[in-house]
mmCIF entry with sequence, helices, sheets and N, C-alpha, C, O atoms, coordinates in Angstrom:
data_MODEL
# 
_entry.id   MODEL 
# 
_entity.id                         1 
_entity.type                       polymer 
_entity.pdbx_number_of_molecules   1 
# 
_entity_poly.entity_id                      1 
_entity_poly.type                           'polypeptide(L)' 
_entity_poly.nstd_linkage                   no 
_entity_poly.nstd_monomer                   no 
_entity_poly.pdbx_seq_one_letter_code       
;(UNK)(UNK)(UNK)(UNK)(UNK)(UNK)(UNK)(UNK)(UNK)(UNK)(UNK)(UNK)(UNK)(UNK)(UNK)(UNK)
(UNK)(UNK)(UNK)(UNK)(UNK)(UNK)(UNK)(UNK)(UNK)(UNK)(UNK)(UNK)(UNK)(UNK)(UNK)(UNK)
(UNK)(UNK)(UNK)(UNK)(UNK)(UNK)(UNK)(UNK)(UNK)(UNK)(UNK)(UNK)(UNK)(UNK)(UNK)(UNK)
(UNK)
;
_entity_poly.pdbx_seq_one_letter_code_can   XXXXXXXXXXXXXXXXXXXXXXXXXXXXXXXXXXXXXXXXXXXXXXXXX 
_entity_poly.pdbx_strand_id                 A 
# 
loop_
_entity_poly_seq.entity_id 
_entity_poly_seq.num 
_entity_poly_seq.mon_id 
_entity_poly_seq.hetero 
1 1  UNK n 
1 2  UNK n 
1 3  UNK n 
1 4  UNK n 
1 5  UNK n 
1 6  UNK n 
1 7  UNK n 
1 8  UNK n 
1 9  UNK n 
1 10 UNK n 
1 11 UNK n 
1 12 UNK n 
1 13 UNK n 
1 14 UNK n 
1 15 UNK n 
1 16 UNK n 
1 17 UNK n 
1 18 UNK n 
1 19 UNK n 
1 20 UNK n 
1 21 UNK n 
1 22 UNK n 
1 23 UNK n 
1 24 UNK n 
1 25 UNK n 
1 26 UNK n 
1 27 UNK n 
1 28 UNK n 
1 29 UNK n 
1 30 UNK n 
1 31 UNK n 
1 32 UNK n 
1 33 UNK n 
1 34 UNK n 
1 35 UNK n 
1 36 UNK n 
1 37 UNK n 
1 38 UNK n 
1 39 UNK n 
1 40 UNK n 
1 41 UNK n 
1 42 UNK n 
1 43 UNK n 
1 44 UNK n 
1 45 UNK n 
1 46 UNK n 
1 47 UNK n 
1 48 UNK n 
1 49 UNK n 
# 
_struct_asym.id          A 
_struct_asym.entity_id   1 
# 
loop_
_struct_conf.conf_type_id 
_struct_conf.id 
_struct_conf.pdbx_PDB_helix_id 
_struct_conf.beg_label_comp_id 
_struct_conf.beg_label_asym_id 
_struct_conf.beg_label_seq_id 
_struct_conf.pdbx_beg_PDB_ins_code 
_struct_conf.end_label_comp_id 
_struct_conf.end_label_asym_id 
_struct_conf.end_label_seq_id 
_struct_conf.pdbx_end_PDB_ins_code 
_struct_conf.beg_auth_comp_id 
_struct_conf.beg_auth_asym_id 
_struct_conf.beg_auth_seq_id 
_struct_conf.end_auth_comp_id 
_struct_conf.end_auth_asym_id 
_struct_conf.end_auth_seq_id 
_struct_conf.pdbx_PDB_helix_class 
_struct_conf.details 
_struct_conf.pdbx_PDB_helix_length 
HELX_P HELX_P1 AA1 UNK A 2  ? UNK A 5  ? UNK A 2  UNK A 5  1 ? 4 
HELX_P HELX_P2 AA2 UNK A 7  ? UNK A 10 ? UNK A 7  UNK A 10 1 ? 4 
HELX_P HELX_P3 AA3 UNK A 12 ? UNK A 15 ? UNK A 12 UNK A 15 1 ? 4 
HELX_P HELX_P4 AA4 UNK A 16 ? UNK A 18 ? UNK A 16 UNK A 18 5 ? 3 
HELX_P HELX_P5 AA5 UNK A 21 ? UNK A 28 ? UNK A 21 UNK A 28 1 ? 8 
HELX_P HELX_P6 AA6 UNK A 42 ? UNK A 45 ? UNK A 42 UNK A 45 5 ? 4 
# 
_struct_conf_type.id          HELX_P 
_struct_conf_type.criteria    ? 
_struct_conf_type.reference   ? 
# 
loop_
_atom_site.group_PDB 
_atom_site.id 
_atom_site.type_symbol 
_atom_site.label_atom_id 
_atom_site.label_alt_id 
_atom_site.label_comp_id 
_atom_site.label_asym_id 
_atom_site.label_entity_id 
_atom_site.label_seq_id 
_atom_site.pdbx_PDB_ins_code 
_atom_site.Cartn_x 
_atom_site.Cartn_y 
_atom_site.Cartn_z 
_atom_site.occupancy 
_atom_site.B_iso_or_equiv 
_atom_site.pdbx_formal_charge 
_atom_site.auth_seq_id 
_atom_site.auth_comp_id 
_atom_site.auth_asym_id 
_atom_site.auth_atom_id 
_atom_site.pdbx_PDB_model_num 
ATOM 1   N N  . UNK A 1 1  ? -85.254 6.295   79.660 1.00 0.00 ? 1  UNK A N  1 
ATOM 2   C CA . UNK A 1 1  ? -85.204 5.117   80.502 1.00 0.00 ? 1  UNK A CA 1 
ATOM 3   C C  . UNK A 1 1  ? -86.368 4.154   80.240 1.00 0.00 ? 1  UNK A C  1 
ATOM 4   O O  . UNK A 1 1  ? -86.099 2.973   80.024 1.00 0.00 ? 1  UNK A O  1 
ATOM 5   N N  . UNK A 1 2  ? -87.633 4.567   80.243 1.00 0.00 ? 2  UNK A N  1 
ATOM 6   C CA . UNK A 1 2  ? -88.401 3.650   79.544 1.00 0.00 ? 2  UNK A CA 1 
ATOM 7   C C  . UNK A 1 2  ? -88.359 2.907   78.646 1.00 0.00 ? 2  UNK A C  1 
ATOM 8   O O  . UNK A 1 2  ? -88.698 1.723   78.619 1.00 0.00 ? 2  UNK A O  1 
ATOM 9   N N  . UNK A 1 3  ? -87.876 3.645   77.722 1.00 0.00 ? 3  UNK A N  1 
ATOM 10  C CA . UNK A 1 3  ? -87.611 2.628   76.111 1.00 0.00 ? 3  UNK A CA 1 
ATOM 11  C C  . UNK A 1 3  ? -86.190 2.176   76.442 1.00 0.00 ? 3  UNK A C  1 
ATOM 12  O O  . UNK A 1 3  ? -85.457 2.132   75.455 1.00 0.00 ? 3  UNK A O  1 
ATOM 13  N N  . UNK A 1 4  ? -85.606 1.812   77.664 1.00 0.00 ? 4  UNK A N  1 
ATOM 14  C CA . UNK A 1 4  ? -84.945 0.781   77.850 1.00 0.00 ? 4  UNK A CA 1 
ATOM 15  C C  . UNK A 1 4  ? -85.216 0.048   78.763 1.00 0.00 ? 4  UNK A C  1 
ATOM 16  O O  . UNK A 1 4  ? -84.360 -0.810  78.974 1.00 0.00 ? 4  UNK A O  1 
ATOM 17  N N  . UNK A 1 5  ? -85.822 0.040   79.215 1.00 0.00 ? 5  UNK A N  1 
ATOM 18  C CA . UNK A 1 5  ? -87.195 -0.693  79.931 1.00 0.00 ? 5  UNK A CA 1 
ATOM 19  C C  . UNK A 1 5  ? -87.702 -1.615  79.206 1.00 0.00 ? 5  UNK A C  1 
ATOM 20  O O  . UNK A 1 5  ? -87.451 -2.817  79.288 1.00 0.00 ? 5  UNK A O  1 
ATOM 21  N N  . UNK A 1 6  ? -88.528 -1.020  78.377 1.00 0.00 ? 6  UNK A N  1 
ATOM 22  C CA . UNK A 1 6  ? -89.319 -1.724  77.224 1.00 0.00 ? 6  UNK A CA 1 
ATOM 23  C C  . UNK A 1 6  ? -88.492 -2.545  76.367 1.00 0.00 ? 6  UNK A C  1 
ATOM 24  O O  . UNK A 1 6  ? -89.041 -3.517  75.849 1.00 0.00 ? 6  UNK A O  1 
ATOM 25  N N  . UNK A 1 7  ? -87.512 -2.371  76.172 1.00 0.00 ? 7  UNK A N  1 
ATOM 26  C CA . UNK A 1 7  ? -86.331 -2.689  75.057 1.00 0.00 ? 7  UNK A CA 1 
ATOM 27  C C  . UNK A 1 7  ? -86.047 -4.300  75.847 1.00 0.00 ? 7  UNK A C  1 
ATOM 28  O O  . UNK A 1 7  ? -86.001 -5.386  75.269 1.00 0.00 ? 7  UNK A O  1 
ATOM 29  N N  . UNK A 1 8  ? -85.884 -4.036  77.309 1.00 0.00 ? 8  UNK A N  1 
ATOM 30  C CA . UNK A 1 8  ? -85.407 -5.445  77.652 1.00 0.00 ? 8  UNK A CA 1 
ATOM 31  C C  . UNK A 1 8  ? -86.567 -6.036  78.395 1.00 0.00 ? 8  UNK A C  1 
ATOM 32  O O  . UNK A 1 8  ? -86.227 -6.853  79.250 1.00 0.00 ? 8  UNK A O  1 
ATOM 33  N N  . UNK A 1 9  ? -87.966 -5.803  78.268 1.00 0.00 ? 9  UNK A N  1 
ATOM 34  C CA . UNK A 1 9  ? -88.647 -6.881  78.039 1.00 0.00 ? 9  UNK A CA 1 
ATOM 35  C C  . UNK A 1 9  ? -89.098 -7.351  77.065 1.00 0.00 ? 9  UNK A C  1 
ATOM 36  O O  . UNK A 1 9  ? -89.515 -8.509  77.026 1.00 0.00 ? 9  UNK A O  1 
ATOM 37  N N  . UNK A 1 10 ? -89.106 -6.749  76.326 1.00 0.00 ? 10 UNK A N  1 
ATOM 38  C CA . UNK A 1 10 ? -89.182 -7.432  74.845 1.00 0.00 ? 10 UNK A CA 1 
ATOM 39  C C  . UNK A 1 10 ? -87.956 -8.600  74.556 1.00 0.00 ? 10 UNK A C  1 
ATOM 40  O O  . UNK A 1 10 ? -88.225 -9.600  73.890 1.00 0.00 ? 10 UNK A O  1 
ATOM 41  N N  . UNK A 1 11 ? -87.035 -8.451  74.937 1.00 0.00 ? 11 UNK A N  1 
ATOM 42  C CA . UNK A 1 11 ? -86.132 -9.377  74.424 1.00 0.00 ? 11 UNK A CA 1 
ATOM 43  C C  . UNK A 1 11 ? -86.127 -10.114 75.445 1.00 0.00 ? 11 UNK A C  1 
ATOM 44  O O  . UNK A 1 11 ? -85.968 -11.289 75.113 1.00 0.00 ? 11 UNK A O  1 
ATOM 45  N N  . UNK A 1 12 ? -86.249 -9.944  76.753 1.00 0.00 ? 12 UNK A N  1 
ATOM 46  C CA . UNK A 1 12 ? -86.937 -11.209 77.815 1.00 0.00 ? 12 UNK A CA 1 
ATOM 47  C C  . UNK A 1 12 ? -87.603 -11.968 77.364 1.00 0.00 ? 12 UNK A C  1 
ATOM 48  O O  . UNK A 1 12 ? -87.364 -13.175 77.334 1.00 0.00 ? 12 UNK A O  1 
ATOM 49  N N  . UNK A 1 13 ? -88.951 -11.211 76.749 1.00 0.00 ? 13 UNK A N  1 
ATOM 50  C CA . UNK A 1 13 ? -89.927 -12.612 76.540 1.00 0.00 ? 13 UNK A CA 1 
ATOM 51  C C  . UNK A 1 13 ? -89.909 -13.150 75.016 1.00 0.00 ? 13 UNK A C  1 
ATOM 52  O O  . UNK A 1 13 ? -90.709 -13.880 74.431 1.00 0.00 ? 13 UNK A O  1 
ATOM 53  N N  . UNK A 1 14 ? -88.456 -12.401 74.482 1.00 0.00 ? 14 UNK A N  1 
ATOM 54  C CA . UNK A 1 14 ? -88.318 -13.050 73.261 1.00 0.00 ? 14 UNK A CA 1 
ATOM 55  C C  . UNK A 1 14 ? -87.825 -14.597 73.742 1.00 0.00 ? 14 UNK A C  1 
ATOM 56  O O  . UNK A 1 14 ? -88.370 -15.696 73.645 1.00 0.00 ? 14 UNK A O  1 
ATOM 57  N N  . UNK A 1 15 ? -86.605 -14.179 74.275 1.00 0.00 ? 15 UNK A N  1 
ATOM 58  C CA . UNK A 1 15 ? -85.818 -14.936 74.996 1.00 0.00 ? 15 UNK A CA 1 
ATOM 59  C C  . UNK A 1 15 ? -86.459 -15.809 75.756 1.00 0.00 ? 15 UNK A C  1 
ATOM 60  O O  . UNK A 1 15 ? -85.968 -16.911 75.513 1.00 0.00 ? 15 UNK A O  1 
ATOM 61  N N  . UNK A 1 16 ? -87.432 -15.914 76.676 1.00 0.00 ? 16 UNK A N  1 
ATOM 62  C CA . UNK A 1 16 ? -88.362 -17.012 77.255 1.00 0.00 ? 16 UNK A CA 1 
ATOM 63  C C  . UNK A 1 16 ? -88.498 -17.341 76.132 1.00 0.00 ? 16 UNK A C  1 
ATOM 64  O O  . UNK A 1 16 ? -87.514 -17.842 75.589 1.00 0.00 ? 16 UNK A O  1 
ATOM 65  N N  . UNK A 1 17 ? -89.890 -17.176 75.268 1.00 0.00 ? 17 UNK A N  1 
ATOM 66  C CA . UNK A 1 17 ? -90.100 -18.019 74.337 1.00 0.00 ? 17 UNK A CA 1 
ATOM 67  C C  . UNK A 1 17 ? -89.505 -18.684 73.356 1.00 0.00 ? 17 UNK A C  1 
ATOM 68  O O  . UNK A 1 17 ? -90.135 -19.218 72.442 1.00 0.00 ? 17 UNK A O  1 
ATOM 69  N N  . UNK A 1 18 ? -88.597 -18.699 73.437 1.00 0.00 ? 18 UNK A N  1 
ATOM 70  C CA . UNK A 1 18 ? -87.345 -19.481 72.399 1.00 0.00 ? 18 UNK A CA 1 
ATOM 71  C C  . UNK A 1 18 ? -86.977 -20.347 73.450 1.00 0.00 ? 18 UNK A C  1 
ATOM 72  O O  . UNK A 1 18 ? -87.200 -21.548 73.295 1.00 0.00 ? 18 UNK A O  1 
ATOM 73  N N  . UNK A 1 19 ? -86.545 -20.020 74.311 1.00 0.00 ? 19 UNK A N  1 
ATOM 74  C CA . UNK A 1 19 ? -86.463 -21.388 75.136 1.00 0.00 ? 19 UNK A CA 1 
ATOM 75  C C  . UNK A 1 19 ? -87.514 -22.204 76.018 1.00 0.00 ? 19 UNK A C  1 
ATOM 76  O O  . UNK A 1 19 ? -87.403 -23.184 76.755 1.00 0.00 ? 19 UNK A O  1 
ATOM 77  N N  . UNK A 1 20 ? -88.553 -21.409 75.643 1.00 0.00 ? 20 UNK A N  1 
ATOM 78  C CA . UNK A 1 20 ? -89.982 -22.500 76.011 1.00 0.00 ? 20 UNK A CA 1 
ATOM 79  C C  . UNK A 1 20 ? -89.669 -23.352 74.490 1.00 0.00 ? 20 UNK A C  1 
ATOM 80  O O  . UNK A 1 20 ? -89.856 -24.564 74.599 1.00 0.00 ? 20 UNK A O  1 
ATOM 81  N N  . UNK A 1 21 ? -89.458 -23.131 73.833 1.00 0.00 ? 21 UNK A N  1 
ATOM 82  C CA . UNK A 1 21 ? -89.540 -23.610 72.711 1.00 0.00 ? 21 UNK A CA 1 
ATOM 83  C C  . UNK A 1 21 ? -88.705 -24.887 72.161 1.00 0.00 ? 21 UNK A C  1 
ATOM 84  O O  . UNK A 1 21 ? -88.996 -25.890 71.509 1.00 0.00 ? 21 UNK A O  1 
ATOM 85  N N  . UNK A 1 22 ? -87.705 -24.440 72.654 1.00 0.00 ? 22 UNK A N  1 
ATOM 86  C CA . UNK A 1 22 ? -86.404 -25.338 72.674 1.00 0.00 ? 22 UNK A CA 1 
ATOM 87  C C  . UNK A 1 22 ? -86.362 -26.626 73.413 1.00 0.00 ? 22 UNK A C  1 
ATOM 88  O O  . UNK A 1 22 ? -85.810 -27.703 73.187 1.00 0.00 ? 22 UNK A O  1 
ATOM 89  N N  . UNK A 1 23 ? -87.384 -26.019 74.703 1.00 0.00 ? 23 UNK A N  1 
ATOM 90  C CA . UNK A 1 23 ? -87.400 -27.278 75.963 1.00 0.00 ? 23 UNK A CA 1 
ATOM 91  C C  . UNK A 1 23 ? -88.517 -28.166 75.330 1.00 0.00 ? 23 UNK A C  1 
ATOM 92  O O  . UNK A 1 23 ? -88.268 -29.370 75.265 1.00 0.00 ? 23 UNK A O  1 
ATOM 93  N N  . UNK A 1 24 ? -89.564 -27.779 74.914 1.00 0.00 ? 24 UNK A N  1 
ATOM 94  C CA . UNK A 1 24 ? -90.711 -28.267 73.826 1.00 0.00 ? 24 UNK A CA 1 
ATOM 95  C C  . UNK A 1 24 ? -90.529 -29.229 73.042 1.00 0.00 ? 24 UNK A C  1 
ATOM 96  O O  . UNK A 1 24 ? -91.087 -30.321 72.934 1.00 0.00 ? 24 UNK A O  1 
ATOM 97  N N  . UNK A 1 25 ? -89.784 -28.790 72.553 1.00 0.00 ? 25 UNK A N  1 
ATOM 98  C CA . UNK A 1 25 ? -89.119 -29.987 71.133 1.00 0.00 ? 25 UNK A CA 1 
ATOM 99  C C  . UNK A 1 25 ? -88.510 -30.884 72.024 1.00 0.00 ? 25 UNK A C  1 
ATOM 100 O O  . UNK A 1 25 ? -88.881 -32.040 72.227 1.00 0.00 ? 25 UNK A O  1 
ATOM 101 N N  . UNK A 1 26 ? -87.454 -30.246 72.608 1.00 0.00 ? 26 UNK A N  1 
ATOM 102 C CA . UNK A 1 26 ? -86.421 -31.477 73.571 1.00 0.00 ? 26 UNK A CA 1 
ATOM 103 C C  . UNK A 1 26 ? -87.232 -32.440 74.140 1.00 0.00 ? 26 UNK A C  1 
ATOM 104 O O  . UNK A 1 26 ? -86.800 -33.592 74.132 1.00 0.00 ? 26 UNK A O  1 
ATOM 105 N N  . UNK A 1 27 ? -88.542 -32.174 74.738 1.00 0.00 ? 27 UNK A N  1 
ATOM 106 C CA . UNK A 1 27 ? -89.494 -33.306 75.650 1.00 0.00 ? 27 UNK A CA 1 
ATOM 107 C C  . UNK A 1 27 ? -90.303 -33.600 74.864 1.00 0.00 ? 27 UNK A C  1 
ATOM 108 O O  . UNK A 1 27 ? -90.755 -34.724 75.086 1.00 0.00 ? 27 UNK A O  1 
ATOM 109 N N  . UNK A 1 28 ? -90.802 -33.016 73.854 1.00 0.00 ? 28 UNK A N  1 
ATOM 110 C CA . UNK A 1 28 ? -92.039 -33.457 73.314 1.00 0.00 ? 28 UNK A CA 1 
ATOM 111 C C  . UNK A 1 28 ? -91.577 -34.441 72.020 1.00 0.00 ? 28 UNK A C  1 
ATOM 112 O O  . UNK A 1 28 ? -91.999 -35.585 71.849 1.00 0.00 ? 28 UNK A O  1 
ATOM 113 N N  . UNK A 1 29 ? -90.752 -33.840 71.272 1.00 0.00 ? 29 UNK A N  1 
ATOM 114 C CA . UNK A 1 29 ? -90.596 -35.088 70.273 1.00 0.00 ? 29 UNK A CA 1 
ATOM 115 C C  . UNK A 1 29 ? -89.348 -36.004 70.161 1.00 0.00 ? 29 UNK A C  1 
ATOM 116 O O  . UNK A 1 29 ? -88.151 -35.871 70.418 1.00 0.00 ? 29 UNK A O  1 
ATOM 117 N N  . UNK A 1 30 ? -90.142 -36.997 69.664 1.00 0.00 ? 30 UNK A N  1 
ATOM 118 C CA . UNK A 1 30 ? -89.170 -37.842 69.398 1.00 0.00 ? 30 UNK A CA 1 
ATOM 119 C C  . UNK A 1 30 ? -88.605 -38.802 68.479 1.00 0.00 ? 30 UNK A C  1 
ATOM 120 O O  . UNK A 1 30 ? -89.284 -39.715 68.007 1.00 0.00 ? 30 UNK A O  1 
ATOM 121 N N  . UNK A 1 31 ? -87.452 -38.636 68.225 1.00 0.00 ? 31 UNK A N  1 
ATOM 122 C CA . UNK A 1 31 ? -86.676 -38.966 66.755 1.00 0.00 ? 31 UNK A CA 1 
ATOM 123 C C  . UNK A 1 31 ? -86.668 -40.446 66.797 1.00 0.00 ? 31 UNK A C  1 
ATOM 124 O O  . UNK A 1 31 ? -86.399 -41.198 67.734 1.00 0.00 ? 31 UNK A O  1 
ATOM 125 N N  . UNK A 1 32 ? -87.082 -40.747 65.368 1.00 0.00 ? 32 UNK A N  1 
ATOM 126 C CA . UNK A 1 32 ? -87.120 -41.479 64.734 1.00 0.00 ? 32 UNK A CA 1 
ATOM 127 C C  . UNK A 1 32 ? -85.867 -42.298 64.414 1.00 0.00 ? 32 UNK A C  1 
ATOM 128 O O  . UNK A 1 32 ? -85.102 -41.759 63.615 1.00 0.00 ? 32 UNK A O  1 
ATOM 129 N N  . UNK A 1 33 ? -85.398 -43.882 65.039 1.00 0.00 ? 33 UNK A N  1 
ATOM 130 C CA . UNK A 1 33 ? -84.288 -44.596 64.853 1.00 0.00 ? 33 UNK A CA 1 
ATOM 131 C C  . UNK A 1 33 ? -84.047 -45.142 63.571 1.00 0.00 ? 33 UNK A C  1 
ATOM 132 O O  . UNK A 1 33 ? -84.762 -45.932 62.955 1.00 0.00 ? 33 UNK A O  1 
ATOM 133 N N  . UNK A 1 34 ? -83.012 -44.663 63.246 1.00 0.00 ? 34 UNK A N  1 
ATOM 134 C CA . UNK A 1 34 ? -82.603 -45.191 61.879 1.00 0.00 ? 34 UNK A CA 1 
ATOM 135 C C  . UNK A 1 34 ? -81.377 -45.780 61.756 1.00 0.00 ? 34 UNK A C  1 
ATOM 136 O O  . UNK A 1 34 ? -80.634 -45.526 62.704 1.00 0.00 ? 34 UNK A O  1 
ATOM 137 N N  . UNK A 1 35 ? -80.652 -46.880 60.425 1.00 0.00 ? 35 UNK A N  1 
ATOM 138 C CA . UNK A 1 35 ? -79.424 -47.042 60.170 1.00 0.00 ? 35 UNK A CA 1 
ATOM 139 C C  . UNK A 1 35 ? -79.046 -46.288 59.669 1.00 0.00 ? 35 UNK A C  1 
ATOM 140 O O  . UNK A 1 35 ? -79.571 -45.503 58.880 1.00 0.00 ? 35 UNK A O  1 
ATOM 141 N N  . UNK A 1 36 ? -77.660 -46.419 60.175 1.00 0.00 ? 36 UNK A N  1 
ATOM 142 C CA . UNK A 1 36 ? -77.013 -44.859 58.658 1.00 0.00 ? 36 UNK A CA 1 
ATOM 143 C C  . UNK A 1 36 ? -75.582 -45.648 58.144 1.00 0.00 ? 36 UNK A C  1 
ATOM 144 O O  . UNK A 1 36 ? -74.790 -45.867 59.061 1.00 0.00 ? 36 UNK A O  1 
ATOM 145 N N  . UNK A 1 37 ? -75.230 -46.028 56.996 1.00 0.00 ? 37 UNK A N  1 
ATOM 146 C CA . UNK A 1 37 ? -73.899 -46.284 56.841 1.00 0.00 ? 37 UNK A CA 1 
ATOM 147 C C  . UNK A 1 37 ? -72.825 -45.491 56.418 1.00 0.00 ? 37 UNK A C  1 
ATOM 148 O O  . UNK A 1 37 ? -73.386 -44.477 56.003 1.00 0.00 ? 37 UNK A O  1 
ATOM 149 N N  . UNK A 1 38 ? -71.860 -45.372 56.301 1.00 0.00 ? 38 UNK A N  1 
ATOM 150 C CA . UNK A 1 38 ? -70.878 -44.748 55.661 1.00 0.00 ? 38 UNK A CA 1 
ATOM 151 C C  . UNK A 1 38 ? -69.585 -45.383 55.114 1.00 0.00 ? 38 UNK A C  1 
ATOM 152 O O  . UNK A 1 38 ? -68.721 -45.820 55.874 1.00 0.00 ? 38 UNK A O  1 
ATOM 153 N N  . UNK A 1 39 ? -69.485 -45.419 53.850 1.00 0.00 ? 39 UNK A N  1 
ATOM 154 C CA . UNK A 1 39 ? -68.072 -45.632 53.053 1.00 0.00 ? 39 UNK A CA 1 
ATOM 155 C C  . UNK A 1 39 ? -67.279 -44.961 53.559 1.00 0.00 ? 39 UNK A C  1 
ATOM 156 O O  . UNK A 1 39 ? -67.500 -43.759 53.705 1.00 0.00 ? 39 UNK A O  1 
ATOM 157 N N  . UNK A 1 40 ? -65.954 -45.622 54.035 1.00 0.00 ? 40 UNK A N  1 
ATOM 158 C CA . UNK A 1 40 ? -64.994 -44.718 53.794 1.00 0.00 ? 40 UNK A CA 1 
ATOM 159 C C  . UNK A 1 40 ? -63.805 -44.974 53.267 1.00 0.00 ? 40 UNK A C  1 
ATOM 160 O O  . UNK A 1 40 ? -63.100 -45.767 53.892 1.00 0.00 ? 40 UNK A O  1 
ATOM 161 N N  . UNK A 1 41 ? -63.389 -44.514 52.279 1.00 0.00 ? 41 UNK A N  1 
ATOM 162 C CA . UNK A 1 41 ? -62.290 -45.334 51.283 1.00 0.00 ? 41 UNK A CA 1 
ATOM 163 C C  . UNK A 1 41 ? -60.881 -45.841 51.998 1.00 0.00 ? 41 UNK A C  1 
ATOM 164 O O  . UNK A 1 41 ? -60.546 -45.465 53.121 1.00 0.00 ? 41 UNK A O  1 
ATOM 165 N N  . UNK A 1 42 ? -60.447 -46.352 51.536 1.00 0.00 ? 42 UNK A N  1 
ATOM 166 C CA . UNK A 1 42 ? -59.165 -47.202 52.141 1.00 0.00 ? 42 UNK A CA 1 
ATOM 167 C C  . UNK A 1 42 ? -57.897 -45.916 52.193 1.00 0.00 ? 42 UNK A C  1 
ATOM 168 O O  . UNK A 1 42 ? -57.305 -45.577 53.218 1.00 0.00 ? 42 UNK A O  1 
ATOM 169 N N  . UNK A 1 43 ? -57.747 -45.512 51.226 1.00 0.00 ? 43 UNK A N  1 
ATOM 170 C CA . UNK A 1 43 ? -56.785 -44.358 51.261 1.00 0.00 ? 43 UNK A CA 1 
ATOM 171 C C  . UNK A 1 43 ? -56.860 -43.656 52.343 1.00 0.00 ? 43 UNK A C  1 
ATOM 172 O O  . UNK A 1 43 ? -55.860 -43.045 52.718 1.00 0.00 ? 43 UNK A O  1 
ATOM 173 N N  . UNK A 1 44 ? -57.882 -43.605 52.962 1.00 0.00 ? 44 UNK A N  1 
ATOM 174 C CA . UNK A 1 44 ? -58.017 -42.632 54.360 1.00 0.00 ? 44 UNK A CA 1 
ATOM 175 C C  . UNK A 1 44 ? -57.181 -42.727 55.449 1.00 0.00 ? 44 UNK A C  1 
ATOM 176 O O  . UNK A 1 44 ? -56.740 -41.818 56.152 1.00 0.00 ? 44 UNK A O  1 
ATOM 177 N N  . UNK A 1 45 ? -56.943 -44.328 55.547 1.00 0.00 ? 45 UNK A N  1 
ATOM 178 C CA . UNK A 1 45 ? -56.197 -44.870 56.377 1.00 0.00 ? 45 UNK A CA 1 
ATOM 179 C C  . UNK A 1 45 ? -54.756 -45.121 56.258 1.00 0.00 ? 45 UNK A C  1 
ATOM 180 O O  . UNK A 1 45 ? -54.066 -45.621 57.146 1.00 0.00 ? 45 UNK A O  1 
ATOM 181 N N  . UNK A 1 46 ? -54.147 -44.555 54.535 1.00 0.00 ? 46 UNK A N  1 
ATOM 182 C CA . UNK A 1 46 ? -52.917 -44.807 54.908 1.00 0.00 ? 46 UNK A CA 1 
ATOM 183 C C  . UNK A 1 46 ? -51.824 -43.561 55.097 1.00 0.00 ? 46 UNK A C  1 
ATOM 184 O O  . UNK A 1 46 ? -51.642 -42.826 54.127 1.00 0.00 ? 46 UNK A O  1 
ATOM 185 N N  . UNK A 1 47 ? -51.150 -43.335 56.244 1.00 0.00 ? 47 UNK A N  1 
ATOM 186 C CA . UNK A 1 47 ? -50.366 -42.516 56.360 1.00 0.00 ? 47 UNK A CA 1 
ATOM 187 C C  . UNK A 1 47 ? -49.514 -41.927 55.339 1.00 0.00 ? 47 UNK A C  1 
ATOM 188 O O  . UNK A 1 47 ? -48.790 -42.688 54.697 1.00 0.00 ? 47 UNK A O  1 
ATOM 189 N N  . UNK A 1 48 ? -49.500 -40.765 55.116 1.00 0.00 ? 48 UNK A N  1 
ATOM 190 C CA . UNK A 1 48 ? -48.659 -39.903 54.142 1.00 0.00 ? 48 UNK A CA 1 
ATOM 191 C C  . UNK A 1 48 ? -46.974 -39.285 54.687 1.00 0.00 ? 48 UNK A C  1 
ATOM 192 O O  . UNK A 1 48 ? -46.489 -38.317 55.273 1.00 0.00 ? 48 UNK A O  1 
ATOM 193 N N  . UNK A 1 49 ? -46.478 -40.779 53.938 1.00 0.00 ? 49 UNK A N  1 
ATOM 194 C CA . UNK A 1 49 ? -44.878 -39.813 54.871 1.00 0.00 ? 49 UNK A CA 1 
ATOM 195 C C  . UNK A 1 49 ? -43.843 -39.569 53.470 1.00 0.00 ? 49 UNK A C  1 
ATOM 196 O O  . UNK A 1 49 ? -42.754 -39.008 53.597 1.00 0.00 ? 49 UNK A O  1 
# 
């Protein structure tokens, strides 16, 4: 019973820290605005009957 004890706090505070981590990034940084274009060929648009 101990070493399942131990077993799931270890993966508790794995688990916290991945999502301390996650929330971290989410608030702390911030992305850079860019254009982006995309081609997209004409054939795409014509129906195949």
């Amino acid at each position: 019973m101990p070493s399942l004890f131990r077993f799931l706090v270890v993966v508790g505070l794995l688990g916290g820290a991945a999502y301390a981590g996650v929330a971290a990034l989410g608030n702390y940084v911030q992305p850079q605005p860019r254009e982006i274009t995309v081609n997209i060929s004409p054939d795409k648009f014509v129906k195949n009957r």
